[in-house]
N, C-alpha and C positions, 0 to 999 in steps of 0.2 A: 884576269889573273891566270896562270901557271897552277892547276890541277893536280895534287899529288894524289893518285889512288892507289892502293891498296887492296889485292885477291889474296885473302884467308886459306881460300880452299879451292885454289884452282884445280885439285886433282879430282872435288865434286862433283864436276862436270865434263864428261867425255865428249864434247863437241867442239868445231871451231869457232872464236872467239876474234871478232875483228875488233881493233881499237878504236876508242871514240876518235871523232873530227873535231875534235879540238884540242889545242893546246896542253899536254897533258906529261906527271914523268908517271908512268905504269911499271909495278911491281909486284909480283905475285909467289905464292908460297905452296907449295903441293897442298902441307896440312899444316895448322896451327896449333899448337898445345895452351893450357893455358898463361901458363909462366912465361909464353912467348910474344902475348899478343899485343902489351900497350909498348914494349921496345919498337914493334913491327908500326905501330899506326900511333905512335907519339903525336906525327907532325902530317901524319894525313888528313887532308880532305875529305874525300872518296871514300869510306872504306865497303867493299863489299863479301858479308858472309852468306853460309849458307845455313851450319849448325851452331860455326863460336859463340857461347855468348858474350854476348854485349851490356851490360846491365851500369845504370845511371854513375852507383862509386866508381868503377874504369871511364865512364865516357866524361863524366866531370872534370877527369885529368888532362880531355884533348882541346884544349881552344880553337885548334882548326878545324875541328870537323864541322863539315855541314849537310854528308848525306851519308846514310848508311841504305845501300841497294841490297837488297834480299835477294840472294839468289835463288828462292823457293818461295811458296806460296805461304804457308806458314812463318809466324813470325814473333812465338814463344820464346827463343833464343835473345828476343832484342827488349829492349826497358823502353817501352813505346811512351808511355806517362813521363817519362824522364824527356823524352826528344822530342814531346809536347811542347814542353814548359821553358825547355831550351831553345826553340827553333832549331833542332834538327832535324829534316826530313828525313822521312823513310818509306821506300818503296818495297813493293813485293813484285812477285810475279804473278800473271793470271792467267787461265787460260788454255795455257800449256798442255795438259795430260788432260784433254777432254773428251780423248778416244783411248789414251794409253793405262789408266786409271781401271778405266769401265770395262774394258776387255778383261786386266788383271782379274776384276772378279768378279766376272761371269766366268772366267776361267777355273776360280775357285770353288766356285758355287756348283758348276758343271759336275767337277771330281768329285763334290763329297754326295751330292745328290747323286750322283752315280756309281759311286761305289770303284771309283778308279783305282786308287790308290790298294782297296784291300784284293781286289780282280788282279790287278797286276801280281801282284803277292801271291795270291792263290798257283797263277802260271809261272812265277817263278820255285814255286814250293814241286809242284809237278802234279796237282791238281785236277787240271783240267785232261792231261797225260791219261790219268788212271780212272779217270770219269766212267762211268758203263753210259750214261749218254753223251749227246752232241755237245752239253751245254750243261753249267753250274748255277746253283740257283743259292749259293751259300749266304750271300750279302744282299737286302733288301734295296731296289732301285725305284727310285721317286722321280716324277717327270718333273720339269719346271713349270708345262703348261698346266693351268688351273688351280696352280699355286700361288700364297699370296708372298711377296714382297715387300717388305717394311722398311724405310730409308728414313734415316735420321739424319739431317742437313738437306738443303735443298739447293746448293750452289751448283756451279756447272759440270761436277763428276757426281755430285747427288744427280740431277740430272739426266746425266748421259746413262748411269747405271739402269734407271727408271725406261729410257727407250728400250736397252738394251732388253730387261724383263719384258718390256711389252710385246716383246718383238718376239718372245720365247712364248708368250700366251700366259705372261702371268701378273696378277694383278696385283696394281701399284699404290702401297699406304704412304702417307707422308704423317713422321710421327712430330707430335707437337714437344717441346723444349721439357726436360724434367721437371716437377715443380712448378710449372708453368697454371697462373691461376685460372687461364681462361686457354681455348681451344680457336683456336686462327679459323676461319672459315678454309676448306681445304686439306686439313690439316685431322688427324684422329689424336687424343688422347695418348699421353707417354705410356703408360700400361697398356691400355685398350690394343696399343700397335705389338707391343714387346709378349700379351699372350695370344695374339691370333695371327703373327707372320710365321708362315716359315722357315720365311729367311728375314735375318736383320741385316742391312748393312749400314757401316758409321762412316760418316763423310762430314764430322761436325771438327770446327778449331779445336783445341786444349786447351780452354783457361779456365776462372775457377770454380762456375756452372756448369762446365761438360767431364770434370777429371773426376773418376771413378763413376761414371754416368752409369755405367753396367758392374754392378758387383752381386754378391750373393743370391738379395734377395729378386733381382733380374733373372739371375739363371734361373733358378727354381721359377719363377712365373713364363721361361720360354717352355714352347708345345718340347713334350719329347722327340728327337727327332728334329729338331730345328738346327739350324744351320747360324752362326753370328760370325760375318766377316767384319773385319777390320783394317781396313787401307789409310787408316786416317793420323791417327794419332794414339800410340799405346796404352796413354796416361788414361785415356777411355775406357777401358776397364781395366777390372780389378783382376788382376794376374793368377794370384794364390786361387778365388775363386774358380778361374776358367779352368786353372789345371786339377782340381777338382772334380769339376762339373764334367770335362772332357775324359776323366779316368773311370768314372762311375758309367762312362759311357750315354750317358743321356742326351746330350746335343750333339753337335759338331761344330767345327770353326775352322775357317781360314784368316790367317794373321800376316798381314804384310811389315808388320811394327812391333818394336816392343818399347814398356817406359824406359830404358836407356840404351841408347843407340853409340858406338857399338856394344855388345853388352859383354865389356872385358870381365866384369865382376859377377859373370853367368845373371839368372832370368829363372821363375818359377817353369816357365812356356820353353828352355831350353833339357827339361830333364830328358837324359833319355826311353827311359817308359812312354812317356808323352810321344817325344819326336818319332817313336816307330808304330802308332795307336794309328788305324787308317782314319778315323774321324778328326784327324789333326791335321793341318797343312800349313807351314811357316815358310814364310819367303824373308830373304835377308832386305827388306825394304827396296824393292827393285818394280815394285809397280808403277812409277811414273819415269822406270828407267829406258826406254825404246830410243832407236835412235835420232828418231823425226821429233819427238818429244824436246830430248836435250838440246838441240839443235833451235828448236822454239822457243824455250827456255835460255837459252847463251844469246840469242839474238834481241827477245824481249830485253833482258839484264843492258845490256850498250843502248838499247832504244830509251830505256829509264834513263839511265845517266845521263844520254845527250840532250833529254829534256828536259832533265834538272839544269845542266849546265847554261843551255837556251833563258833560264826564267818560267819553264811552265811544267812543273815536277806534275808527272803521271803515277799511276797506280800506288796513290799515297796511302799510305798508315797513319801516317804522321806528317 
């Protein structure tokens, strides 16, 4: 058969995109809104997003569909128990950002453990200018080596972050699941990690065990001075508390996410007080954006499809 598929979001991806070898009509859309999406894939096959959701009342309306390809690793957006029970497949992507991820936050961790962001401040203010000596000693600076590290997920950017500390001289916890009644060999205790790392970093999905995984009474159990990045998924913590926790000046955080992406309806974490506090660091979700990433990412996405097309569907969900 003659493949109708459908791209949501081809503007989500900055790379080149060769077409499947087969049989196929391809049709793509910069961006989808939602009021726009079952007219666009009524009578699609194929369809592939990246953030649109997908959720079982809209897919129940498509008889044709038989694959929905992720164009991301996560896969929140899609009613996966719906495309169970239906026989719809669905793939993700893997793999992808397992150097572009882990640099993003070592890069963040670097700044706030160093005091980048307020140093800079200080020489733009004229500081260092009016100094009587060589050097300022205004903002306290922490090394990473003999520091601990606390990683919450353990897949291939938990992982890669884990080398990356090691490599800094600083040692590596792998914290166990919240709630969790027993402790994995390997693995430290969900509190035991969250009051003796340094640094936390989240590298776990968003479903309904991980969302709000970090709220209140998390922060209050982080060391003062601790560091919680977030490259993962927004819904992982609890917003209202972190801008809080980060105004009171007690930890610090770098955030690669927020829970609504874009966040037209503003974000607790968008205030400005917050955004110019140097213990804060927000990136507009661009840590798995490099360009050798995307690139790996757009090529996996046609490698899924043509496998599904073949009869042997990879990197399934579903």
């Amino acid at each position: 058969m003659k493949h109708r598929i459908v791209f949501l979001e081809r503007d989500s991806i900055r790379a080149r995109l060769r077409r499947p070898d087969f049989p196929h009509a391809w049709e793509e859309y910069p961006l989808t809104v939602p009021e726009e999406i079952y007219r666009r894939i009524k009578d699609a096959t194929i369809v592939i997003t990246n953030k649109v959701v997908l959720k079982g009342e809209l897919l129940e309306r498509l008889p044709n569909l038989q694959l929905i390809a992720g164009a991301a690793t996560g896969a929140d957006n899609i009613d996966l128990d719906w495309c169970r029970s239906h026989g719809v497949v669905v793939s993700n992507i893997r793999g992808y950002a397992g150097h572009t991820v882990p640099e993003h936050v070592l890069m963040l961790i670097l700044a706030l453990r160093r005091q980048l962001l307020a140093y800079r401040a200080d020489v733009q203010a004229g500081k260092w200018q009016a100094a009587a000596t060589f050097c300022i000693f205004d903002h306290q600076i922490r090394d990473l080596h003999a520091s601990t590290l606390g990683l919450f997920g353990s897949g291939s950017l938990g992982q890669g972050v884990a080398r990356l500390g090691e490599a800094f001289g600083m040692r590596v916890l792998w914290g166990e699941r919240k709630g969790a009644a027993t402790v994995r060999p390997g693995y430290v205790a969900f509190q035991s990690l969250i009051e003796e790392a340094d640094v936390v970093s989240l590298h776990c999905p968003l479903n309904a065990q991980t969302r709000g995984m970090i709220g209140v009474r998390e922060m209050d159990l982080l060391k003062p001075g601790a560091v919680l990045i977030n490259t993962a998924r927004g819904g992982l913590v609890d917003e209202v508390a972190l801008a809080t926790a980060l105004k009171s000046g007690r930890i610090a955080a770098g955030f690669d996410v927020l829970s609504r992406e874009p966040p037209l309806e503003g974000n607790p974490l968008l205030d400005g007080e917050l955004l110019a506090l140097p213990n804060f660091i927000l990136t507009p979700h661009v840590g798995w954006a490099s360009d050798t990433a995307m690139q790996i990412l757009a090529d996996q996405l046609i490698d899924n499809i043509e496998a599904f097309a073949k009869g042997a569907p990879k990197n399934r969900l579903a």
